[in-house]
C-alpha positions, 0 to 999 in steps of 0.5 A: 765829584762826591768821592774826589772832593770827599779824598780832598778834604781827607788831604786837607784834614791830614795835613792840618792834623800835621801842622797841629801836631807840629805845633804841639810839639814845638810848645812843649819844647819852648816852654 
C-alpha cells in the first residue's frame, strides 16, 4: 500500500506541477 499509494500521490504531484505550469504559460501570454 506504502509503495502504490507513495507512486500515486508522484502521479497526482506531476499532473498538478503540469496544470501550474499551463497555467503560468497562459499568464505570460495575456498579460
Amino acid at each position: 500500500m506504502g509503495g502504490w499509494g507513495a507512486g500515486l500521490r508522484g502521479v497526482v504531484a506531476s499532473i498538478v506541477v503540469s496544470v501550474n505550469s499551463k497555467k503560468n504559460y497562459l499568464k505570460l501570454i495575456y498579460h
